[in-house]
C-alpha positions in Angstrom: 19.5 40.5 19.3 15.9 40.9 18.1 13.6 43.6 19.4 10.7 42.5 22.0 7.3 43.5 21.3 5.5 40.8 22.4 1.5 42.0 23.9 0.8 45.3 23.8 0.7 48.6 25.8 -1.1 51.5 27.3 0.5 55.0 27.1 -0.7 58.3 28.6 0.4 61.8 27.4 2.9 63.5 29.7 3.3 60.3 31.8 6.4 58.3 32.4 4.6 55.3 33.7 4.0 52.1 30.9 1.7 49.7 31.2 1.6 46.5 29.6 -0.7 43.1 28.7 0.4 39.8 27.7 4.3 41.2 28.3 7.2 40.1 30.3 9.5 42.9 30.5 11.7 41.2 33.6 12.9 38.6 31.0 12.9 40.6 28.2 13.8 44.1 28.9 16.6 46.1 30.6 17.7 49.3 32.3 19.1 51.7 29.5 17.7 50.1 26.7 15.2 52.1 24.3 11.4 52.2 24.1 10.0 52.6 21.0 6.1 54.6 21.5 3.0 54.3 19.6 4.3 57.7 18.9 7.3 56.5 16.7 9.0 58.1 19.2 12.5 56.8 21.2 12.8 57.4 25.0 15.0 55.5 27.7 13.5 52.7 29.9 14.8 53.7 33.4 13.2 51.5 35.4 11.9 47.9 35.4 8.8 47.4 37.6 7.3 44.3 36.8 6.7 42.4 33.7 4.0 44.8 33.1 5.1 47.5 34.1 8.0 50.2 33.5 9.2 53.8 33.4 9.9 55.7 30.4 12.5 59.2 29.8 11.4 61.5 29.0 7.8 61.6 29.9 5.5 60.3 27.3 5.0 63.0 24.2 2.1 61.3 22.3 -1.5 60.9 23.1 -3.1 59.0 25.4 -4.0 55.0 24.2 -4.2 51.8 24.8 -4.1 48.3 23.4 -0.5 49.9 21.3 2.1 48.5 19.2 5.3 49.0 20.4 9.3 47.5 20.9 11.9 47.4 22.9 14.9 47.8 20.9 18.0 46.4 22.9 20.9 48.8 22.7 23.6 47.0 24.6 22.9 43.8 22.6 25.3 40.4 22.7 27.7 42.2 24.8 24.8 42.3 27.7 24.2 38.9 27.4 28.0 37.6 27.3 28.5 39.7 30.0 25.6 37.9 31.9 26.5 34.6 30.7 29.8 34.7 31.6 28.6 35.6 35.0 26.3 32.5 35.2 29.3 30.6 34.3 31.5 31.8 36.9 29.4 31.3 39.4 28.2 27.7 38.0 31.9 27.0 38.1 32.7 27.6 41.8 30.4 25.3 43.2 31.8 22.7 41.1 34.9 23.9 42.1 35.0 23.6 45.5 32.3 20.7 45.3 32.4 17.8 42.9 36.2 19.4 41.8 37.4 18.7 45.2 36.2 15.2 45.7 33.4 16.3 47.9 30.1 15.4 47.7 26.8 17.1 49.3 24.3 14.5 51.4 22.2 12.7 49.2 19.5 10.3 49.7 18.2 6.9 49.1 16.4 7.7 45.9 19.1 10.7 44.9 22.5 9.0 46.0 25.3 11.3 46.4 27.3 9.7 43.6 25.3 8.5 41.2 24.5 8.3 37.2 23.1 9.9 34.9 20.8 7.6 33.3 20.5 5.5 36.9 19.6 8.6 39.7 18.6 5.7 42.5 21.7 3.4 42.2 25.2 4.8 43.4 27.0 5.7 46.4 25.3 8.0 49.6 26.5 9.5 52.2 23.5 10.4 54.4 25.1 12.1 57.4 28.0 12.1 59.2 30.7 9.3 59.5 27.9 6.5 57.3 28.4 5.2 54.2 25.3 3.5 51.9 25.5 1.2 48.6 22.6 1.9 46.8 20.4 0.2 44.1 17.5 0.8 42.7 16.4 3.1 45.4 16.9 0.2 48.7 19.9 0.2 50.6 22.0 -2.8 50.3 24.9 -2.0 52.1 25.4 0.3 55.0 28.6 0.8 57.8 28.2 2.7 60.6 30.4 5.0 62.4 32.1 2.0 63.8 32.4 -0.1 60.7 29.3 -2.3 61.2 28.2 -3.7 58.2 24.3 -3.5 58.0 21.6 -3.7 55.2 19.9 -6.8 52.8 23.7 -7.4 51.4 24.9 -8.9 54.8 21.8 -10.3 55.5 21.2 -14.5 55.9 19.3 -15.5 53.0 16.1 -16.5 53.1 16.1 -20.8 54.3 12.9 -23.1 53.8 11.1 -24.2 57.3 12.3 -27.9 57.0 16.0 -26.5 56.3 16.0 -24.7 59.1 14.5 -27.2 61.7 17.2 -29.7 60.5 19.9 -27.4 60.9 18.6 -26.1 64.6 18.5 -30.1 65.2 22.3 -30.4 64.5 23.4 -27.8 66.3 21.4 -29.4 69.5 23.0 -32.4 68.8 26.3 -32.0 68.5 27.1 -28.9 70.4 31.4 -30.4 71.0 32.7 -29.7 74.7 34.9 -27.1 75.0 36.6 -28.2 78.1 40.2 -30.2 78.6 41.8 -32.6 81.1 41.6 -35.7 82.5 38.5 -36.6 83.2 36.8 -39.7 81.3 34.3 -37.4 79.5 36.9 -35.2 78.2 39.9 -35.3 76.0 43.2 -35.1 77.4 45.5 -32.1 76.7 47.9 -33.3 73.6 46.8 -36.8 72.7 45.3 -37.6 69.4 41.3 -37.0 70.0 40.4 -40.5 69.0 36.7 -40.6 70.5 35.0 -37.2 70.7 32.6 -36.9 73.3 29.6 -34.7 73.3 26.8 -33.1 75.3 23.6 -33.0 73.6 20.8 -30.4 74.1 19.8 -32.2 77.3 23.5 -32.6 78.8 23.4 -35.9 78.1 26.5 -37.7 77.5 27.0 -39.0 73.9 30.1 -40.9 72.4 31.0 -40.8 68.7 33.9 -42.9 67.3 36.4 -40.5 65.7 37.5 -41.4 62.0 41.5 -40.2 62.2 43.3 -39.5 59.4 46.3 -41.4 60.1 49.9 -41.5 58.4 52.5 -44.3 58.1 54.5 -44.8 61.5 51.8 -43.0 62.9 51.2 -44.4 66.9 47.9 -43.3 69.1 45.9 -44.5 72.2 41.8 -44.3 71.7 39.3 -44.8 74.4 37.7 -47.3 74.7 36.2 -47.6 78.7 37.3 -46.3 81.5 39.2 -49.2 82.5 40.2 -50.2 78.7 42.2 -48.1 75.8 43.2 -49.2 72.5 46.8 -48.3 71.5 47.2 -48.2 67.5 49.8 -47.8 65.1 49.5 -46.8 61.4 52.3 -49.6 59.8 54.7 -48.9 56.4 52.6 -51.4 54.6 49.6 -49.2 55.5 48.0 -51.8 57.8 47.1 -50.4 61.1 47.2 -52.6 64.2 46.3 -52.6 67.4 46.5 -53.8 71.1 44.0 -53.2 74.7 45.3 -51.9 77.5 43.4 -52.9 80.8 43.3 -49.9 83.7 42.4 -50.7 87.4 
């Protein structure tokens, strides 16, 4: 390991105290390692004050100066920085130990994702707080599901429809909203029979009739309405004819 004797110093005779400019001794220097004086002279650094400072034994011998030459010649060498390393390492380690080694993964955000790539930091997977789950790219949240398993976010959003496209869907639904009810009444369908004419209520509740195209099989036999006092039964023949008779009701 090389010596340090970067800047320079200022020494005074009988004095343990060194002072230095343009040095950085916290980085660079250690407890127990040697100074070497204007003085050609070796003494012990004891103490570390600051990056600028630092305390000498024994007591300096030379005469007072400033603005010296100097070094700080490192006496415990590689093994003081293995030892250190390894140190770093270990502690590195646990973290991802008993973080990213574990499967778990600290709160991120929308721009810093949990999981998430190296060369993409805004796209991956985020778990901003408890029970939530994101999908994230580029930085927006396309996917999110709550607590309850809602699904929110642009991805199960309805895409974006033209004005005319939408009036003309709003206009069928108002026109053809299919009654839901059952029975025997003339405006409904009863419960079983083939549907033949559907009736409908429009937007107004007011009654429509739309003839039902069947989809009809060989052998096949059904009644349609026709009136209330009038049905048509009809029947699908083998030679794929379908015929058909009125029935009068009083």
């Amino acid at each position: 390991m090389a010596w340090y004797r970067t800047g320079t110093v200022a020494v005074t005779n009988n004095s343990n105290v060194i002072t230095g400019t343009g040095t950085s001794w916290v980085d660079a220097a250690a407890v127990g390692e040697t100074f070497l004086g204007p003085d050609a002279q070796v003494y012990e650094i004891t103490s570390i004050v600051s990056a600028t400072s630092l305390r000498i034994s024994p007591n300096y011998k030379g005469s007072t100066a400033a603005a010296q030459n100097y070094a700080v010649m490192p006496t415990q060498g590689y093994l003081r920085d293995l030892a250190a390393q390894a140190a770093a390492l270990v502690s590195s380690y646990a973290a991802v130990r008993d973080g990213a080694g574990a499967g778990k993964f600290a709160a991120g955000a929308v721009t810093e994702p949990s999981l998430r790539g190296t060369a993409d930091e805004n796209t991956g997977l985020n778990i901003p707080g408890a029970d939530i789950l994101q999908l994230i790219t580029n930085g927006v949240v396309r996917l999110q599901i709550a607590a309850d398993g809602t699904p929110s976010g642009v991805f199960v959003e309805k895409l974006a429809v033209s004005a005319a496209t939408q009036a003309a869907i709003n206009n069928l639904a108002a026109a053809t909203v299919a009654l839901a009810a059952l029975g025997a009444d003339p405006d409904q369908v009863p419960v079983g029979q083939h549907l033949g004419r559907l009736a409908y209520l429009d937007a107004l509740s007011i009654l429509t009739v739309s003839r039902h195209a069947r989809d009809s099989r060989p052998g096949d036999v059904w009644r349609e309405h026709v009136s209330d006092t009038a049905t048509t039964i009809k029947f699908h023949g083998f030679d794929g004819i379908i015929r058909s008779r009125t029935e009068s009701w009083t």
